[in-house]
Wavefront OBJ file of the C-alpha trace (Angstrom):
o trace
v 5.638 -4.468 -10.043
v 6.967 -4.959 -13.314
v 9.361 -7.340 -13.068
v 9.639 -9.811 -10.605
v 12.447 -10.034 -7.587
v 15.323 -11.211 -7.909
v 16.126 -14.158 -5.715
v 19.594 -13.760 -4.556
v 21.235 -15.545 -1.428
v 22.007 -13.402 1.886
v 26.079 -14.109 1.010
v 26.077 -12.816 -2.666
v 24.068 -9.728 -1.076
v 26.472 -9.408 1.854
v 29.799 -8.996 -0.799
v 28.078 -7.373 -3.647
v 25.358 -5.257 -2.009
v 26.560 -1.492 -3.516
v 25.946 -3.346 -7.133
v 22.589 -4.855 -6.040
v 21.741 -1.552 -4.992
v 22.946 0.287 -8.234
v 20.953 -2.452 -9.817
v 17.703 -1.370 -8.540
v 18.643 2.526 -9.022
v 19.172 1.934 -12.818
v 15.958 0.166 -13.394
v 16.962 -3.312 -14.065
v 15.696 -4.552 -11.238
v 12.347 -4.173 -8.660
v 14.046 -5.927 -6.556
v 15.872 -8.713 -4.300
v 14.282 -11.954 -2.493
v 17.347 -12.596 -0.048
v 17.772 -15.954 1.247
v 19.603 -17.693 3.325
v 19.646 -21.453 3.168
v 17.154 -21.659 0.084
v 14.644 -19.623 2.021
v 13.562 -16.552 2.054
v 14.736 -14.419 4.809
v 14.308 -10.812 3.504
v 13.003 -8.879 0.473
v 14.943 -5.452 -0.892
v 12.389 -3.015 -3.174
v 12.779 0.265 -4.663
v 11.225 3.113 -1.921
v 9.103 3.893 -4.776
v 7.306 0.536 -4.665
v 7.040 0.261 -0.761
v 5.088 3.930 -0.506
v 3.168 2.296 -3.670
v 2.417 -1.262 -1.307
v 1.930 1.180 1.437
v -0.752 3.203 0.124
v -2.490 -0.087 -1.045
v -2.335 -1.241 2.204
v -3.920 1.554 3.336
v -6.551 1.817 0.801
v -7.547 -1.962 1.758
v -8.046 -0.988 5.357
v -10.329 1.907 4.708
v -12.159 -0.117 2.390
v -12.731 -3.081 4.931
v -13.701 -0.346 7.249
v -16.363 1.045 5.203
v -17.289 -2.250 4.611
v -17.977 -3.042 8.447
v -19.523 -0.145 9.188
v -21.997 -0.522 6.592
v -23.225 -3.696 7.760
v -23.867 -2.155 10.993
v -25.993 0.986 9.400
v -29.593 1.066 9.611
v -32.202 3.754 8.494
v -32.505 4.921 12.080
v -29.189 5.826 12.405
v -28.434 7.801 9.233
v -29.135 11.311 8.499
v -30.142 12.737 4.814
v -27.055 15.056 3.263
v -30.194 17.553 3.145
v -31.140 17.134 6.697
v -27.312 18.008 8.139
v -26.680 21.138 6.108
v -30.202 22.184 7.623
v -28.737 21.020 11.029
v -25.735 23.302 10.650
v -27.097 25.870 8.966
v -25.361 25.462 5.533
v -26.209 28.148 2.736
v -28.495 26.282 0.016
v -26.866 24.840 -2.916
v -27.530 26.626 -6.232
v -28.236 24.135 -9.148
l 1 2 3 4 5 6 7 8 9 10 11 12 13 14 15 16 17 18 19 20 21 22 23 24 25 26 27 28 29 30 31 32 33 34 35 36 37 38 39 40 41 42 43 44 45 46 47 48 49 50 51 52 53 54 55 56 57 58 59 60 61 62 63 64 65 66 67 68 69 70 71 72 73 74 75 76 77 78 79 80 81 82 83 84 85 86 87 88 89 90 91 92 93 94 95
């Protein structure tokens, strides 16, 4: 995010949405903040920028994942890289 949203109330949207829209597709926007009655009531990116949040989302949540699962791992309960390719018969790695 580059630039910040453009705040922009839900009736100025409503009349002049096809230049909003053209705004964003010719780069001089990232965006609208919609709101109606001075607050915000929706927000209008690029589809660019919501697979970007997306992915960043997603990201996050693996991470926390790990996280948690890490501070439930013990020796006990892990196996050596070494120990599973013997397990399932892997071919030896050549240095």
């Amino acid at each position: 995010m580059n630039k910040p949203l453009k705040s922009v109330p839900a009736a100025t949207m409503r009349r002049a949405f096809n230049a909003k829209l053209a705004e964003m597709a010719n780069n001089r926007t990232e965006g609208f903040l919609i709101q109606k009655c001075n607050k915000p009531a929706a927000v209008l990116i690029r589809a660019q920028m919501f697979e970007t949040l997306r992915d960043q989302i997603d990201d996050l949540r693996a991470d926390l994942l790990a996280a948690e699962r890490q501070r439930h791992l013990d020796e006990a309960s892990t196996v050596s890289l070494g120990a599973m390719e013997a397990r399932f018969n892997f071919p030896e790695r050549s240095q």
